[in-house]
Every structure is written in C-alpha cells, then in structure tokens.
ROVO-698239 format. One record per residue: x, y negated, z of N, C-alpha, C, CB in turn; residue in one letter. Coordinates in steps of 0.2 Angstrom, whole numbers, plus 5000, padded with zeros to 4 digits. Each point is the difference from the previous one (the first is absolute). Glycine has a CB too. Layout:
<sites>
  n.c1  n.c2  n.c3  ca.c1  ca.c2  ca.c3  c.c1  c.c2  c.c3  cb.c1  cb.c2  cb.c3  aa
     X     Y     Z      X      Y      Z     X     Y     Z      X      Y      Z   A
...
</sites>
This chain:
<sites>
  n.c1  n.c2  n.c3  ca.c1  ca.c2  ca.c3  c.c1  c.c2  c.c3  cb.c1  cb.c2  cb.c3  aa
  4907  4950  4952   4999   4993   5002  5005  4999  5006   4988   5000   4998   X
  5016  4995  5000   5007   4997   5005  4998  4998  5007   5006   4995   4990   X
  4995  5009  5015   4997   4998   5007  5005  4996  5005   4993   5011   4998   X
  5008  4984  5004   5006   4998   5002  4997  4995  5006   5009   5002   4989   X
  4996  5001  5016   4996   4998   5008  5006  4998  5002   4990   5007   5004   X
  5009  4985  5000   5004   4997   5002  5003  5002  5009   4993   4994   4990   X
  5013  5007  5012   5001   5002   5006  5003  4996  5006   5000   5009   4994   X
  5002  4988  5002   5001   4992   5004  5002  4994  4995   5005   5005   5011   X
  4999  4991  4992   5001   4993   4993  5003  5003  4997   5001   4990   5003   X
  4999  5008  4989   5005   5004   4997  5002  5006  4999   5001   4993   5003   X
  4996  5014  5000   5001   5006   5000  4994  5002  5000   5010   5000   5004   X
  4990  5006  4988   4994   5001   4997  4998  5007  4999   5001   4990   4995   X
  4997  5014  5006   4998   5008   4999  4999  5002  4993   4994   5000   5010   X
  5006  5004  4987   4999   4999   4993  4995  5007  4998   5012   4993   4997   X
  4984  5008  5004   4996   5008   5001  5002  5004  4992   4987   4995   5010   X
  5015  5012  4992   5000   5004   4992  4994  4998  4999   5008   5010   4999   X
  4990  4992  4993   4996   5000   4998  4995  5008  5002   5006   4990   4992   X
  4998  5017  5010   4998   5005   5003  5001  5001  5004   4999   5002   4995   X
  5002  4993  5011   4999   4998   5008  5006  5004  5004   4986   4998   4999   X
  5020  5001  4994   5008   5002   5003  5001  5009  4997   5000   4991   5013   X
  4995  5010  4984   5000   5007   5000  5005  5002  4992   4987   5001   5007   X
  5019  5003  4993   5005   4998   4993  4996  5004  4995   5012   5000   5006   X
  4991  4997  4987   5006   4996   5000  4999  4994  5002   5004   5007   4993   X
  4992  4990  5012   4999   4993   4999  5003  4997  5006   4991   5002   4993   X
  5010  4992  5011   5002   4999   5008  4999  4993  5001   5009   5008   5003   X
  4989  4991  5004   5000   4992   5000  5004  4997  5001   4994   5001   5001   X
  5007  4992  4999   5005   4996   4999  4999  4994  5003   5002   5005   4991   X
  5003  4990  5011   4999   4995   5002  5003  4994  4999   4998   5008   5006   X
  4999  4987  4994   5002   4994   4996  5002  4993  5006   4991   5004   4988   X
  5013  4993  5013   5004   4998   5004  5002  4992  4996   5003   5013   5006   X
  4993  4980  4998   5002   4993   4996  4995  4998  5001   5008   5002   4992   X
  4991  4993  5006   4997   4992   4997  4998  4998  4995   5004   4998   5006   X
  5000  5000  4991   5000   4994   4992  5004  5008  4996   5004   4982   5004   X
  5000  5020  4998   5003   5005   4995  4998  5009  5006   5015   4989   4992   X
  4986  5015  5004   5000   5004   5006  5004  5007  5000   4990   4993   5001   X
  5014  5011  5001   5004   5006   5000  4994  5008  5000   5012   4990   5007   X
  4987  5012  4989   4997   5007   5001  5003  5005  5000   4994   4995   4995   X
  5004  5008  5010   5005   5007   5005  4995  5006  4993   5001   4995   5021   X
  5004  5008  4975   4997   5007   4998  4993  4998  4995   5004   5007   5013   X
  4997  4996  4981   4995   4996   4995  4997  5007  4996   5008   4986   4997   X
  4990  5020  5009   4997   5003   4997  4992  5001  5003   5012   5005   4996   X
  4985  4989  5005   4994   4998   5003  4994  5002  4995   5007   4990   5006   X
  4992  5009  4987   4998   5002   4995  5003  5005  4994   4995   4990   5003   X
  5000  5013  4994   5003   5002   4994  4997  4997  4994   5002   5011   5006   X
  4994  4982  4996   4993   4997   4996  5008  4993  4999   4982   5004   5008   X
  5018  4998  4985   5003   4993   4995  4994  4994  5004   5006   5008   4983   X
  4989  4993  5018   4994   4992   5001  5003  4998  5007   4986   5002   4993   X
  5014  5002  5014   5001   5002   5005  5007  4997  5000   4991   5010   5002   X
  5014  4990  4996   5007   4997   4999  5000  4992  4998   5004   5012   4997   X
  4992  4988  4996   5000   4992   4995  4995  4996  5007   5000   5005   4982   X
  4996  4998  5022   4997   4996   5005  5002  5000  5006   4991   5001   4994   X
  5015  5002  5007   5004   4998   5007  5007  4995  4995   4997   5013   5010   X
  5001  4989  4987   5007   4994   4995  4998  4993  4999   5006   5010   4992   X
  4986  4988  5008   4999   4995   4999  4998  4997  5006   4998   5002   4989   X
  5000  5001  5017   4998   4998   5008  5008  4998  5003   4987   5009   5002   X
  5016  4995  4997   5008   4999   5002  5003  4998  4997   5001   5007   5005   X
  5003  4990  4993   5008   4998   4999  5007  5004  5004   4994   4988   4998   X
  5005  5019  4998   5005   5004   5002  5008  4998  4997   4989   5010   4999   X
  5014  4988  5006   5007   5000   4998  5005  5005  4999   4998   4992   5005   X
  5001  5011  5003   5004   5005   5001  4997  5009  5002   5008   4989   5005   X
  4996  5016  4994   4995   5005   5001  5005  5004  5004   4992   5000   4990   X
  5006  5002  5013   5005   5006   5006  4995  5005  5001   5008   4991   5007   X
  4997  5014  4990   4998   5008   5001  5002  5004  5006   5001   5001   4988   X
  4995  5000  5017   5001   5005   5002  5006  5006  5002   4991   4994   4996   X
  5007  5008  4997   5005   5006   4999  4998  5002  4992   5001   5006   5015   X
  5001  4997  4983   5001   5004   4993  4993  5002  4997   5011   5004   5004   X
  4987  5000  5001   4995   5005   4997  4994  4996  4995   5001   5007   5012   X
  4997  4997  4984   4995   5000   4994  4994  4994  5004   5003   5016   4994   X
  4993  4986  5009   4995   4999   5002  5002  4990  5006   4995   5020   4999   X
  5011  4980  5000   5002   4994   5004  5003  4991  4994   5004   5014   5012   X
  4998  4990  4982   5004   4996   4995  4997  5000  4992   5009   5004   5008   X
  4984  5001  4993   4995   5000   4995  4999  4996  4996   4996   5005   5005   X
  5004  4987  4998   4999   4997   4995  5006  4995  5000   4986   5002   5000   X
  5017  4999  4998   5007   4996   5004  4999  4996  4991   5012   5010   5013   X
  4990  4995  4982   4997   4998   4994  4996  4993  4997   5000   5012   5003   X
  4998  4988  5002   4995   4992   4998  5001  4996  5003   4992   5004   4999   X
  5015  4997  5005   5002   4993   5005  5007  4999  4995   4995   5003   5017   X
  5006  4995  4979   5007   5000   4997  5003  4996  5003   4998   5003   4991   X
  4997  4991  5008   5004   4992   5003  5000  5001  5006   4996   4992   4994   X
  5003  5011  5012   5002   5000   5006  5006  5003  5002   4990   5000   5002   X
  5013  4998  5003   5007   5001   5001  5000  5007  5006   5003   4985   4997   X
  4998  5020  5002   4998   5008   5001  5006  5002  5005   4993   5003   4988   X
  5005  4998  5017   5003   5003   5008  4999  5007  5002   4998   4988   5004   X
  5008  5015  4998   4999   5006   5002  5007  5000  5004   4991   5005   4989   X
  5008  5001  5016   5005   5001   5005  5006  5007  4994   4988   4999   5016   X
  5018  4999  4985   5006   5001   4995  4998  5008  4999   5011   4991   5004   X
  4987  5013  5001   5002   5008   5000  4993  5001  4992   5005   5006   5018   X
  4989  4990  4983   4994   5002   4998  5000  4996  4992   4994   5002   5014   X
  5010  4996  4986   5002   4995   4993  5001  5003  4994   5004   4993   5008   X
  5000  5014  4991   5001   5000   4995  4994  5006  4999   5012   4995   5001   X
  4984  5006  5002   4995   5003   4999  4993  4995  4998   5006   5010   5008   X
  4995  4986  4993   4996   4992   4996  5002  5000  4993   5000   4992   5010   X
  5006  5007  4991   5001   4999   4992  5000  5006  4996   5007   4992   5002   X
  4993  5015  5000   4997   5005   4996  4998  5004  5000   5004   4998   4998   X
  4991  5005  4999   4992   5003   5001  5007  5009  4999   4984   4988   4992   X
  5018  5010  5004   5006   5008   5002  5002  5002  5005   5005   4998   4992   X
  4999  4995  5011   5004   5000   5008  4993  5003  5005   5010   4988   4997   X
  4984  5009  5004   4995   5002   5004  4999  5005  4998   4996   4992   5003   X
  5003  5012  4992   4997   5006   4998  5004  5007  5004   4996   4993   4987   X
  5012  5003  5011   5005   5006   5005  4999  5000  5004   5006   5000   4997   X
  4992  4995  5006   4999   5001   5010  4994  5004  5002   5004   4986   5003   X
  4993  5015  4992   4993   5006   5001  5002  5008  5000   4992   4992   4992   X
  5014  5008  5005   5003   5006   4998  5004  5004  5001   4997   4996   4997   X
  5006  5009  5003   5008   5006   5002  5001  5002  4993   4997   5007   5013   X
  5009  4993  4986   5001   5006   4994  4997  5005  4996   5005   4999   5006   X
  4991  5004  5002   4996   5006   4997  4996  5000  4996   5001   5003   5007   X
  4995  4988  4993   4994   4999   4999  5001  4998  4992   4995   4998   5014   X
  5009  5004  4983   4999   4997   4992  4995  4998  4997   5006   5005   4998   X
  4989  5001  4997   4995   4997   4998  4994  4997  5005   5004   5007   4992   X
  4996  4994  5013   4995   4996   5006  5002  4993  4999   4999   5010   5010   X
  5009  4990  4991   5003   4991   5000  4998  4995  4992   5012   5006   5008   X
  4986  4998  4987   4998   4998   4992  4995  4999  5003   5006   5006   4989   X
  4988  4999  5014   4995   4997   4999  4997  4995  5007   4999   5010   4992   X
  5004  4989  5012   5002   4992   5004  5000  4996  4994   5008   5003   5011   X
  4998  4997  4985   5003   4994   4998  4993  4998  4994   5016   5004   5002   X
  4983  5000  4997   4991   5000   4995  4998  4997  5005   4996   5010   4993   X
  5001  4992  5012   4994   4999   5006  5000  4992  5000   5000   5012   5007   X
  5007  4986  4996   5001   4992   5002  5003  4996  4992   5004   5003   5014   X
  4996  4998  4980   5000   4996   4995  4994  4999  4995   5011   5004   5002   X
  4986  5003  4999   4995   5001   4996  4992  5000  5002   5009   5005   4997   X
  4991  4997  5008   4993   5001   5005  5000  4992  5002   5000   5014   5007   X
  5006  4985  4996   4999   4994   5005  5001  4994  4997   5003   5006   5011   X
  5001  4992  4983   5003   4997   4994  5005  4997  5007   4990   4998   4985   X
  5016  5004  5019   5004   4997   5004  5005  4997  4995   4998   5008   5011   X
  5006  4985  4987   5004   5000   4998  5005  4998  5007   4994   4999   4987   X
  5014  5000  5010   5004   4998   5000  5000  4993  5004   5002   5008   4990   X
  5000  4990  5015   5000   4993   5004  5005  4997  5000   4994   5003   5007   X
  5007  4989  4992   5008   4998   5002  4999  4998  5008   5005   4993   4987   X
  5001  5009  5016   4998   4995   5006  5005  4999  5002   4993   5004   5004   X
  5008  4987  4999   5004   4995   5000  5003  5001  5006   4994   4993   4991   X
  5004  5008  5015   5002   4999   5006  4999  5008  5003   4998   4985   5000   X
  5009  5018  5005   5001   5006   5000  5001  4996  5009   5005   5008   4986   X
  4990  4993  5020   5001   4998   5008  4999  5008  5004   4995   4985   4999   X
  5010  5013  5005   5001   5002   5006  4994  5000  5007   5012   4994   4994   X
  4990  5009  5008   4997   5003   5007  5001  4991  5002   5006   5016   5005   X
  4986  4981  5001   5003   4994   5002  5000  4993  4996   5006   5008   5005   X
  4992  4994  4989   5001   4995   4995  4994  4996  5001   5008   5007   4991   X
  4992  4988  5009   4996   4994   5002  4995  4996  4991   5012   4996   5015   X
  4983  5002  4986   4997   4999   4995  4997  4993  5002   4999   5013   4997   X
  5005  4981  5003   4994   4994   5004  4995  4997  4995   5010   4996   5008   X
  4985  5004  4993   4997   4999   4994  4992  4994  5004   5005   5016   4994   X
  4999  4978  5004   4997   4994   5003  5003  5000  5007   4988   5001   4992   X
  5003  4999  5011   4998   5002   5008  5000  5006  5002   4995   4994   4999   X
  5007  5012  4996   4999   5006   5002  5007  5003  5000   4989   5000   4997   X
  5014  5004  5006   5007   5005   4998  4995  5007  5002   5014   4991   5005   X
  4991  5014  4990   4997   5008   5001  5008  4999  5001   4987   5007   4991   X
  5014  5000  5013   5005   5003   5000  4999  5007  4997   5004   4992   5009   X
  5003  5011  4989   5000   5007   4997  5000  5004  5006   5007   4998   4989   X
  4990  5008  5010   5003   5006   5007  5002  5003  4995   4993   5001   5011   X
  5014  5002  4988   5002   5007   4997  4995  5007  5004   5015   4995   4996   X
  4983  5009  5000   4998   5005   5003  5000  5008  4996   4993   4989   5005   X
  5013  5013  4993   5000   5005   4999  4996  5005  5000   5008   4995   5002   X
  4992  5012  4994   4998   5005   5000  4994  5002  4994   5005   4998   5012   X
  4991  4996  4988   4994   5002   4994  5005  5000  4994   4987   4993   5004   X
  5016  5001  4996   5004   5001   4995  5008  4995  5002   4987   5002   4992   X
  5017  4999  5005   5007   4999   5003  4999  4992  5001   5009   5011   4993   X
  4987  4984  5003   5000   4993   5001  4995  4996  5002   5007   5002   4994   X
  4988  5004  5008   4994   4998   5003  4999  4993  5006   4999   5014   4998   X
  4997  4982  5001   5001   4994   5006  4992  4998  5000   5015   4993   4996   X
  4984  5006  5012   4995   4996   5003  5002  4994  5000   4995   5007   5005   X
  4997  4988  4997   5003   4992   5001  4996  4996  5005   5002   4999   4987   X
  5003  4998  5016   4997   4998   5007  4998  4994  4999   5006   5006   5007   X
  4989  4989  4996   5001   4993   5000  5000  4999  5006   4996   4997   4989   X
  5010  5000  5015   5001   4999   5008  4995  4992  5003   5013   5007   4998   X
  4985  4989  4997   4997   4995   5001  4992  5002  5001   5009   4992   4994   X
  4989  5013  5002   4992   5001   5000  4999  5008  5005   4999   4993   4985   X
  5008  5010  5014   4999   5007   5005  4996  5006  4995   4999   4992   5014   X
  5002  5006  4977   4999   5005   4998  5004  5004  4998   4993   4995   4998   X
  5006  5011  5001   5003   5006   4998  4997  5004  4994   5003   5001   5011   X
  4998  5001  4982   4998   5002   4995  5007  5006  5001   4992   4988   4992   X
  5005  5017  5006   5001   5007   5001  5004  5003  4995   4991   5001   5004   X
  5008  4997  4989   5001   5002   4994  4997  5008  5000   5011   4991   4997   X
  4992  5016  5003   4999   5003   4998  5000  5007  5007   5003   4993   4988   X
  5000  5003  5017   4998   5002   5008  4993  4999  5001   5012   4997   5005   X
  4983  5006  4989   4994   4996   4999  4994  5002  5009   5001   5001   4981   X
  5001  5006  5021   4996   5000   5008  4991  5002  4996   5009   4987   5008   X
  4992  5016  4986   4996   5004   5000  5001  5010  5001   4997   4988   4993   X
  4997  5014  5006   4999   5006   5003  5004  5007  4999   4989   4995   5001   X
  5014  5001  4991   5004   5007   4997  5005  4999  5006   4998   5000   4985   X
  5007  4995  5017   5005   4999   5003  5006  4998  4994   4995   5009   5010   X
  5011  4989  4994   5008   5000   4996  4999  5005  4993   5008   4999   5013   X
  4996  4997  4982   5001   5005   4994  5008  4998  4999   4986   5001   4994   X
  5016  5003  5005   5008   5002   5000  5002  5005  4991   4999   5001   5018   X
  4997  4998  4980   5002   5006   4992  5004  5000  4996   4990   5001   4998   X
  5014  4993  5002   5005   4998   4995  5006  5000  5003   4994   4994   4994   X
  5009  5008  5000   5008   5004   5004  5004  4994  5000   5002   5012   4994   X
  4996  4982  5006   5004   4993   5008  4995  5000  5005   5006   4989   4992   X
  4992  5013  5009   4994   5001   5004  5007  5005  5006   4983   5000   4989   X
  5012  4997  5019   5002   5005   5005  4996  4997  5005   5012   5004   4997   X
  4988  5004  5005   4996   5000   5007  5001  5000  5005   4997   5004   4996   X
  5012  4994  5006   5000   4999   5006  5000  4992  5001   5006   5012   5003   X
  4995  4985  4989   4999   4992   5001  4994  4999  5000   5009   4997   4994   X
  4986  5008  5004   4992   4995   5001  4999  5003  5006   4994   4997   4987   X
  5009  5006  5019   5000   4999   5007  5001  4996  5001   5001   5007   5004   X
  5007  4991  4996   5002   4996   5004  4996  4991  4997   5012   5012   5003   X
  4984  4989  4991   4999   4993   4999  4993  4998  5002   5009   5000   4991   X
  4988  5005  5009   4997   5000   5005  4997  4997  5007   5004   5006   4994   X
  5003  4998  5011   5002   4995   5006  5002  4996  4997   5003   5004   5008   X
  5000  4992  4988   5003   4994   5000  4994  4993  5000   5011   5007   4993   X
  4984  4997  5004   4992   4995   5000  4997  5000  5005   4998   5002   4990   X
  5002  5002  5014   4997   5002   5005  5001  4993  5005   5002   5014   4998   X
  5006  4984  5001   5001   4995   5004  4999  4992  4998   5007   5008   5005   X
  4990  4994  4990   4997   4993   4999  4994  4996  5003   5004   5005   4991   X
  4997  4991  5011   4993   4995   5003  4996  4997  4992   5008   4994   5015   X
  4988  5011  4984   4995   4996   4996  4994  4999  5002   5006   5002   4993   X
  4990  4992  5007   4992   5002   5000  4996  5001  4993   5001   4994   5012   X
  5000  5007  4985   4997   5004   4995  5004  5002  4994   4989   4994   5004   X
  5008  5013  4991   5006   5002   4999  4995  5003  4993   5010   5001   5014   X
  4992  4997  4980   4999   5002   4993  5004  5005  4996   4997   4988   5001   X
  5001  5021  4995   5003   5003   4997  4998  4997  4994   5001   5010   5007   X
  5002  4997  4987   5000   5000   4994  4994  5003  4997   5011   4999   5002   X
  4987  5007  5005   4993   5003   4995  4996  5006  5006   5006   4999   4986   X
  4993  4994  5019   4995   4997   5007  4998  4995  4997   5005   5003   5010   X
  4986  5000  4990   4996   4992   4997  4998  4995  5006   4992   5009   4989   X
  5009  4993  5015   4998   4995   5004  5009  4998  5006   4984   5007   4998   X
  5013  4988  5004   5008   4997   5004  4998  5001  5008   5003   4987   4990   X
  5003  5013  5013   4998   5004   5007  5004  4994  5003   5000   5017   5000   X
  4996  4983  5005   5001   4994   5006  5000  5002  5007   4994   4994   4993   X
  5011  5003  5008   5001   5000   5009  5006  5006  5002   4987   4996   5002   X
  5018  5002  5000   5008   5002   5001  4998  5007  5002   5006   4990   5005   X
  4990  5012  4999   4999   5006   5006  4997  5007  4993   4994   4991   5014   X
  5002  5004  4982   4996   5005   4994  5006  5001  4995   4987   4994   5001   X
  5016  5001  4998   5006   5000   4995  5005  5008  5002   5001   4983   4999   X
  5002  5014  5008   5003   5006   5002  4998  5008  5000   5003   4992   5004   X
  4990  5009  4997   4996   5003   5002  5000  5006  4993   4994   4989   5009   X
  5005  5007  4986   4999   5002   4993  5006  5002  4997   4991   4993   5000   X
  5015  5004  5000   5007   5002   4999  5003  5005  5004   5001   4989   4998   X
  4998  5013  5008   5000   5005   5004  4998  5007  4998   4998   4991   5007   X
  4995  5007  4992   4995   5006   4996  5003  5003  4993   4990   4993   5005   X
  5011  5003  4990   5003   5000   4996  5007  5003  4999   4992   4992   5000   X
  5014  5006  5006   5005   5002   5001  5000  5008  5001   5002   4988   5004   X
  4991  5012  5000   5000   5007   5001  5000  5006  4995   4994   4995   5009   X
  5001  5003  4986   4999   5006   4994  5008  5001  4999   4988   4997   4993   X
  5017  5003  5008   5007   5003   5001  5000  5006  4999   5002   4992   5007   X
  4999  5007  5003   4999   5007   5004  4994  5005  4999   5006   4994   5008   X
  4989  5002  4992   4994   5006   4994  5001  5004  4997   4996   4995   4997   X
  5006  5001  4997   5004   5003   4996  5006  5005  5000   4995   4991   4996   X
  5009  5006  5008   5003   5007   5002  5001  5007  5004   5001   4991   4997   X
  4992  5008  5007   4997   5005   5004  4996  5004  4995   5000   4992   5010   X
  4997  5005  4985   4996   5004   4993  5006  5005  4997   4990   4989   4995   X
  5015  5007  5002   5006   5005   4997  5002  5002  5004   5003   4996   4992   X
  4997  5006  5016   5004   5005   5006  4996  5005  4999   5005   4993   5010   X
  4988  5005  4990   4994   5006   5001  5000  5003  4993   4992   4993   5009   X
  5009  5005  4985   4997   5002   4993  5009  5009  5000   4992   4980   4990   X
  5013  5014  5013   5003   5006   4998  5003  5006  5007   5003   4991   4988   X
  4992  5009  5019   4999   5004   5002  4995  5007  4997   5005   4991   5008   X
  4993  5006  4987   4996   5006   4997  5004  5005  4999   4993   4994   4994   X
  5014  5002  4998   5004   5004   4995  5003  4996  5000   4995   5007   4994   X
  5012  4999  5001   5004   4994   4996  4997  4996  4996   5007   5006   5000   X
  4994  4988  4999   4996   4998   4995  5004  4993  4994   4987   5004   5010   X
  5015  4993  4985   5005   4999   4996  4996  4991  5001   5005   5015   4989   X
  4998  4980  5007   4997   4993   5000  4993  5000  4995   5013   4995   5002   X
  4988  5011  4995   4995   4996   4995  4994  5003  5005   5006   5000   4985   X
  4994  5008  5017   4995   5003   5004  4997  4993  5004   5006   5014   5002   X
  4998  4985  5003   5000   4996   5004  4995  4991  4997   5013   5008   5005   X
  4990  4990  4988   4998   4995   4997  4991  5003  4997   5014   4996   4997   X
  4986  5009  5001   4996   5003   4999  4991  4999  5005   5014   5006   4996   X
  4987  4994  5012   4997   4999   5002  4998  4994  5003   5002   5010   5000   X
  5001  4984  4997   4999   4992   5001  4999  4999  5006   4995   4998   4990   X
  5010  5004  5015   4999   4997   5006  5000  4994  5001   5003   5008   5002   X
  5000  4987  4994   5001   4993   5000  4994  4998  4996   5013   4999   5001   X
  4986  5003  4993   4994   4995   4995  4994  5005  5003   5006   4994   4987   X
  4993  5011  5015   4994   5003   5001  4994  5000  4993   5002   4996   5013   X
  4999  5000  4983   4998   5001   4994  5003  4997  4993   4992   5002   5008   X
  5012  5002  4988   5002   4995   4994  4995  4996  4996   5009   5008   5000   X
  4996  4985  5000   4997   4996   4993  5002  5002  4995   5000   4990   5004   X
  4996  5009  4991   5002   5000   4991  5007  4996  5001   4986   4999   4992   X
  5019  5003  5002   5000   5007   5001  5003  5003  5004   4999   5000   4993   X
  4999  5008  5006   5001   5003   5007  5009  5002  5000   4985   5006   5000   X
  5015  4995  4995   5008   5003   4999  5005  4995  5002   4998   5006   4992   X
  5001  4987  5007   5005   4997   5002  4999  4998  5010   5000   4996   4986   X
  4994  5004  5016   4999   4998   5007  5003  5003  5005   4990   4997   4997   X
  5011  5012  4999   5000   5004   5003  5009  5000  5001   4987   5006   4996   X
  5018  4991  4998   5004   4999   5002  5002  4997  5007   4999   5001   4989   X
  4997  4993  5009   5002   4994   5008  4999  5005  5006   4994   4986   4995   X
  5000  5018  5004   4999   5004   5008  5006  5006  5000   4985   4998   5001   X
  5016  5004  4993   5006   5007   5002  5007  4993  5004   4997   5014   4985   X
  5006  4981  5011   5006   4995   5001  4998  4997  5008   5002   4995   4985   X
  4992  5005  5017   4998   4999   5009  5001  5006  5002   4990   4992   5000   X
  5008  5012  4998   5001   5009   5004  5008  5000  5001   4990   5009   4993   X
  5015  4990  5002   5005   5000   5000  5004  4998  5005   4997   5000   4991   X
  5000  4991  5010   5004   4996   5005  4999  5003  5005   5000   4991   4996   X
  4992  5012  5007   5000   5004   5006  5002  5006  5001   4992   4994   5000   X
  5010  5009  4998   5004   5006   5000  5008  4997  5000   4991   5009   4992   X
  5010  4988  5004   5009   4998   5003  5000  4997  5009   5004   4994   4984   X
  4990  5002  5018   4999   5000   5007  5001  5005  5002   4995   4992   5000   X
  5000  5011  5001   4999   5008   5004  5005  5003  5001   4991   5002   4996   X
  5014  5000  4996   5007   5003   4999  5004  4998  5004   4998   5003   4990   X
  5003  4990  5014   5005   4997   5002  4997  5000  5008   5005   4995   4989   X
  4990  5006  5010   4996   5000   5008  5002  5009  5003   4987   4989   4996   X
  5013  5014  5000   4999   5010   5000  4995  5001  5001   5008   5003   5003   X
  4983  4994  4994   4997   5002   5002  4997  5004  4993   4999   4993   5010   X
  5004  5008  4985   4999   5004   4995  5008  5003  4998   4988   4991   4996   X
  5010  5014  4999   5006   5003   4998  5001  5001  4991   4999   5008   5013   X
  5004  4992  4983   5003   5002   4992  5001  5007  4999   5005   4990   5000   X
  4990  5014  4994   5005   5004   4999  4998  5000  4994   5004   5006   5011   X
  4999  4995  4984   4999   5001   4992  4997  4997  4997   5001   5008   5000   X
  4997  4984  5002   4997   4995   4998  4991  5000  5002   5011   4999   4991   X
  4989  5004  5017   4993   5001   5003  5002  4999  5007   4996   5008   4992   X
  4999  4988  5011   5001   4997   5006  4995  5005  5005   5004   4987   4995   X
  4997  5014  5011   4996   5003   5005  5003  4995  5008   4999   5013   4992   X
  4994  4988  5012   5002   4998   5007  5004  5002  5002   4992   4997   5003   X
  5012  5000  5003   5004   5003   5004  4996  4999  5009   5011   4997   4990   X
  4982  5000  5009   4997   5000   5006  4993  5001  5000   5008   4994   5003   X
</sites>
C-alpha cells in the first residue's frame, strides 16, 4: 500500500513499501501541479507505482546514485526527464556498468551471478538519463528549490538534497541506520564516506529524511546526534579488524569471513560477502598507511 506523508508544502516522503528495508528505499516527491521524484525504488508493486503515477504528475526523476534498490523502477518513468550526478550515470544507463562496481577481477563467476541477481531476480533494466549535475546544482521547482550535496564514498556519485527554504535534509543512502556507512563497491571509498560525513554534519537542518529509515528525525541536535553515531561504526569497525588480526595472520577472505561489517549475510550469501571482504579491504589499505597492520604473502597481522 503507497504510504506518502507530507513534510512541508510541497515536499513529500514516500514510505517503501518494506519500510526502506532493500531491495526496496524510500523516496521523495517534491512540487505541486507537476512534481520531481527523488529515487523510484519505493515499491516493487507495478499497482503501488500506477497509483503514485495517477496521484502525481511525475515529470522529472532524479536518482540519487546508481544503485539497484534506488533506480528500480526508473523503467516505468520513461516520459520523465531522468537526473543523475555525471560520476553515477553511466551506471544508470547500465545494469553491466553497476554490476562492475560490485566487483574485482577475482570475482568472475560471482560477477555472472550479480549480473543474474540484478536482471533476473530484480528484472533491473537499462535507464536513459537526460541530465548528468554537479555538486551544488540547484533544482527550482515552483516555491521549492532542493539543492545537490555531492557526497562521495557509498558510491563515486552519491548526492543528498537539501531544501534551504524548509531546512530539510534527505540523506539518500547516508541512511543513519544501525548497520552504519556501506562502502562495498569498488567506486566506493572510505575515506570519502568520512569525510562526507563531516560535510553533513554542517548542515543546519531541522529535520532530516533517509533511504531506508522508516521514520523522519527531527530537530538539528537529534540530526547531528545520529550522524555522529553513525559516523562512528567507522572506527568500530576498525578496532574489530585491529583486534580479529591480533589473533593471527589472517588473508581478506578469513577476515570477510567473520562479517564484521554485515554481522549477518543476506541471500545471497556469496555475493554480500563480497561487499564485506571490498570494506575489509579499504580498511586495511588505511591501517597499512597508518602502520597499524603489516603484509606478508597476502595475510595481514597487527602491528599493535
């Protein structure tokens, strides 16, 4: 059932239909008479889409970023005119191009069965998208303007949206739930989704909407409060892989192995387990440049 809650004039919530949980996310619709929808993987219900298409007059659609779970139904918006930030664009237009950013070399047949998982399981196709923006890029829409925040690291062209007249903030995929930051795809990095992070941090918003947080958080102090928290599973996480390899040596997959990031794989398991070994990774290229870990024959140990 299409749940969509109003957050001030003109700017609307759009609840998944499994309260943000993937492959699904929520979304946000923005206008009046016509209206702009941020990220159209709100449903996986064809009725749930044809009954936000008849309540709205969807013109334009602006993704987020790339991922599966954000552009899902992009498919059904043909006649809208389809926005996305330049780095995350060609991964819109092809369910191949995203499939690689899941992947290394190593991972051949794992990468075939991605390219199944998101054509087949999820039926992702192919997107055109007409407008490629920038960090800053202003969206005036009536009475309302969103702006873009580039925010690096989930993914190379990942963007939040601010609206400076109403003092909202929507998160996109900086969603400020309990798993924390996910960084698994090789445009993906970890010292961007710190530092973008702080970059939100200084925002003045009073209330502030993710992709797959069912509920909306209010009041600047709570906003930060939560972002902070969130920031933190970082260094957590990095303190878990200092500790896991003062045991032993131990190689990425060992390391991937004990899901210090997912704590427990989704179906399927083989692929998830990729994204957590490609996070182990980035955090070991930190440590190696910090010297708090060491290399030797393709097995990492502490150095403290």
């Amino acid at each position: 059932m299409l749940r969509v809650v109003k957050l001030e004039e003109g700017v609307f919530f759009v609840e998944s239909e499994r309260g943000g949980r993937y492959p699904s996310s929520n979304s946000l619709l923005v206008g009046d008479e016509s209206f702009v929808l941020v990220d159209t993987g709100f449903s996986l219900s064809l009725q749930d889409v044809k009954e936000l298409k008849e309540r709205f007059r969807v013109e334009v659609v602006v993704n987020s970023h790339c991922h599966e779970d954000h552009i899902l139904m992009n498919q059904l918006f043909q006649e809208a005119y389809v926005c996305c930030h330049r780095l995350d664009a060609p991964a819109v237009r092809s369910v191949t191009e995203l499939n690689n950013r899941y992947f290394t070399p190593r991972d051949g047949e794992l990468a075939k069965l991605g390219e199944q998982f998101l054509r087949q399981l999820l039926n992702l196709k192919d997107s055109k998208v007409d407008l490629e923006f920038e960090d800053s890029y202003t969206f005036n829409l009536g009475f309302t303007k969103m702006t873009v925040i580039h925010t690096p690291g989930h993914s190379a062209g990942h963007c939040c949206f601010y609206f400076p007249e109403e003092k909202i903030l929507f998160l996109s995929d900086y969603d400020l739930t309990p798993f924390g930051p996910w960084y698994g795809g090789t445009d993906s990095s970890l010292t961007e989704t710190a530092s973008s992070i702080e970059k939100l941090k200084l925002i003045k918003a009073d209330a502030a909407a993710t992709s797959h947080r069912k509920d909306l958080v209010r009041g600047s102090n709570e906003i930060l409060r939560l972002i902070e928290e969130y920031g933190s599973k970082l260094r957590e996480r990095e303190q878990q892989i200092l500790s896991a390899l003062r045991e032993r040596w131990m190689s990425t997959d060992e390391l991937a192995d004990l899901a210090i990031i997912y704590k427990r794989f989704p179906e399927p398991k083989d692929l998830f387990k990729v994204s957590e070994r490609i996070m182990i990774e980035k955090h070991l290229e930190t440590l190696l440049e910090k010297g708090l870990v060491e290399e030797r024959g393709g097995k990492f140990r502490s150095t403290v």
